[in-house]
C-alpha positions in Angstrom: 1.9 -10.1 -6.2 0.4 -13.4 -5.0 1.8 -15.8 -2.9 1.5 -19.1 -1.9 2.0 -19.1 2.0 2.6 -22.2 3.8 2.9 -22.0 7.6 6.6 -23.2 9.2 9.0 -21.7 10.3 12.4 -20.2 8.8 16.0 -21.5 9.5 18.9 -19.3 9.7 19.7 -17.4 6.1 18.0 -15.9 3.0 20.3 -16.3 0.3 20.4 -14.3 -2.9 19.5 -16.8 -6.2 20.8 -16.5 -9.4 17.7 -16.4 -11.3 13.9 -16.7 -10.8 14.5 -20.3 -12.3 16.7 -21.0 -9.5 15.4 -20.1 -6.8 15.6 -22.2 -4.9 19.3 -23.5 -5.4 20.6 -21.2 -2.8 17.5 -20.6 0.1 19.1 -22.7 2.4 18.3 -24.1 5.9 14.3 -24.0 5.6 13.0 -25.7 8.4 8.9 -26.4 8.4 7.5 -26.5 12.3 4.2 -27.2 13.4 1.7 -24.4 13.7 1.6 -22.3 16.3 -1.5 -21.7 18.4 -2.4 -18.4 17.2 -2.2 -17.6 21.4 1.0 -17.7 21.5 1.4 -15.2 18.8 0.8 -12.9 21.8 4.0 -13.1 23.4 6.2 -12.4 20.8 4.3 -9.0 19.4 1.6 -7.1 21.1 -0.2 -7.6 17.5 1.0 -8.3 14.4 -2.0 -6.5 12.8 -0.7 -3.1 14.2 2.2 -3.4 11.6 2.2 -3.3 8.0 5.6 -2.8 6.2 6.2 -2.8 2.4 9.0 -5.4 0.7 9.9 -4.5 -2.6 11.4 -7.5 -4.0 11.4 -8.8 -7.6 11.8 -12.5 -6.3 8.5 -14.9 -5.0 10.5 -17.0 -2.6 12.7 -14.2 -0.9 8.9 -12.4 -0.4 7.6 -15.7 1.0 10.9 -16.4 2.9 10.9 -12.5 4.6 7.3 -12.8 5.1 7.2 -15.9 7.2 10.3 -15.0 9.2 8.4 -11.7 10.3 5.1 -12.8 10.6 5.2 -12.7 14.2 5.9 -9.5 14.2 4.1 -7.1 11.2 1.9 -8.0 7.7 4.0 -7.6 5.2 2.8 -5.6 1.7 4.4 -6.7 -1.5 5.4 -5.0 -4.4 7.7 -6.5 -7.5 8.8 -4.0 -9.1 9.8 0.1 -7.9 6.7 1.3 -10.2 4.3 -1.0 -8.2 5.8 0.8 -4.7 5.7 3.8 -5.5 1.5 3.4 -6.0 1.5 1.5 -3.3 3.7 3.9 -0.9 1.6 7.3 -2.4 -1.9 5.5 -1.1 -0.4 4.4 2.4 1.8 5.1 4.8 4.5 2.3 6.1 6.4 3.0 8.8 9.4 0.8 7.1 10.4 -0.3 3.6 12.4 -2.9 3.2 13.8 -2.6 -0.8 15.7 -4.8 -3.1 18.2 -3.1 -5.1 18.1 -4.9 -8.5 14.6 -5.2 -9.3 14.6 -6.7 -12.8 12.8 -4.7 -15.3 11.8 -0.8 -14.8 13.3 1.3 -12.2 15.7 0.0 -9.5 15.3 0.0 -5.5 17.7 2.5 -5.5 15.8 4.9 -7.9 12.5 3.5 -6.4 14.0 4.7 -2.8 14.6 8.0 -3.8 11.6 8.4 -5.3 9.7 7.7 -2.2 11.9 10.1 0.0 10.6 12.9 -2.3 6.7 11.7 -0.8 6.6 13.6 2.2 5.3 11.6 4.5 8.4 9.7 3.7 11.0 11.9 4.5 12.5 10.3 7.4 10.9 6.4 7.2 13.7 4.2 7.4 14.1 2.4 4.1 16.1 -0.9 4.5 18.1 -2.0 1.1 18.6 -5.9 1.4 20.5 -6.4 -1.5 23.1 -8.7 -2.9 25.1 -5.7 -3.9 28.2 -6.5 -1.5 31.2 -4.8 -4.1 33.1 -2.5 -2.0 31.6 1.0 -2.2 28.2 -0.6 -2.4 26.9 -0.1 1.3 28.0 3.4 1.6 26.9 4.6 -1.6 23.3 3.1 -0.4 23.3 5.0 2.8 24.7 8.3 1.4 21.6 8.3 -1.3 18.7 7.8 0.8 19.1 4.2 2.9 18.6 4.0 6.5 19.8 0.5 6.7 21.7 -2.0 4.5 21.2 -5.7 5.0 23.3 -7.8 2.7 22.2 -10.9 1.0 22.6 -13.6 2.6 21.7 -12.3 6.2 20.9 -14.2 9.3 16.8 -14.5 9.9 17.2 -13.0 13.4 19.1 -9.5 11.9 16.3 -8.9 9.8 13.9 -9.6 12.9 15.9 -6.9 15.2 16.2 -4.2 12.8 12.5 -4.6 12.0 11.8 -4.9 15.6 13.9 -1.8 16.4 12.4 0.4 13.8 8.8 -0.2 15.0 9.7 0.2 18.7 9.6 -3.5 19.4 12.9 -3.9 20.9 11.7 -5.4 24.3 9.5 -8.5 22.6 11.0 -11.6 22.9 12.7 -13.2 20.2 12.0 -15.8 18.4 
């Protein structure tokens, strides 16, 4: 997947859309900032480059939107559908997932998740699901199949950044 990345910063929630056509009808408080010198990148992460996790998310401007809120912290590998991570999780090794649940067409993040946990490498990588799924039930039946983590849709920027921070060991950098 290909992005378009524009430099800023993000405000305080992702927001599930509707559709792809929409978008952008319910990312809300996006606020751009003026670059940052790429020296202070230091003092929020020792290096960004020493990180790569994998977002598997069927929607462009929830993988821009993630992306820029940890950029600061890890790169951040994209696949669109649960066929496309699965390649990309057999021909590297992440030490996180973050996965969308409803991934359009093929097979779903959940399917996709359990699918990776039979790789053994992947065993015991935490797999986050940030979904929209919030019907009661939802969240446990996501941990009990495989999940490590559940972050529902719409969740605060700075949640995201802690569990990613947490998971690679990162607790002690300064926020952001």
């Amino acid at each position: 997947m290909q992005l378009n990345r524009e430099r800023g910063a993000i405000g305080n929630m992702v927001c599930a859309t509707e559709s792809k056509n929409a978008m952008f009808d319910k990312v809300i408080n996006i606020e751009s900032t003026p670059d940052r010198d790429e020296s202070q990148r230091e003092e929020y992460c020792n290096s960004p480059s020493d990180y790569t996790i994998l977002l598997v998310e069927d929607n462009e401007i929830h993988c821009q939107l993630i992306s820029a809120a940890l950029e600061s912290i890890c790169h951040v590998d994209f696949a669109n559908t649960g066929e496309e991570a699965l390649e990309m999780a057999s021909r590297a090794t992440y030490p996180a997932i973050l996965m969308d649940i409803h991934l359009g067409a093929g097979i779903t993040g959940l399917e996709t998740a359990q699918q990776i946990r039979r790789i053994p490498r992947y065993r015991i990588t935490p797999i986050i699901a940030v979904t929209g799924y919030t019907v009661a039930g939802d969240r446990e039946m996501l941990l009990s199949s495989g999940f490590s983590y559940y972050i529902e849709k719409p969740f605060p920027i700075n949640h995201l950044r802690v569990v990613i921070r947490d998971i690679l060991g990162l607790r002690g950098q300064q926020q952001e």
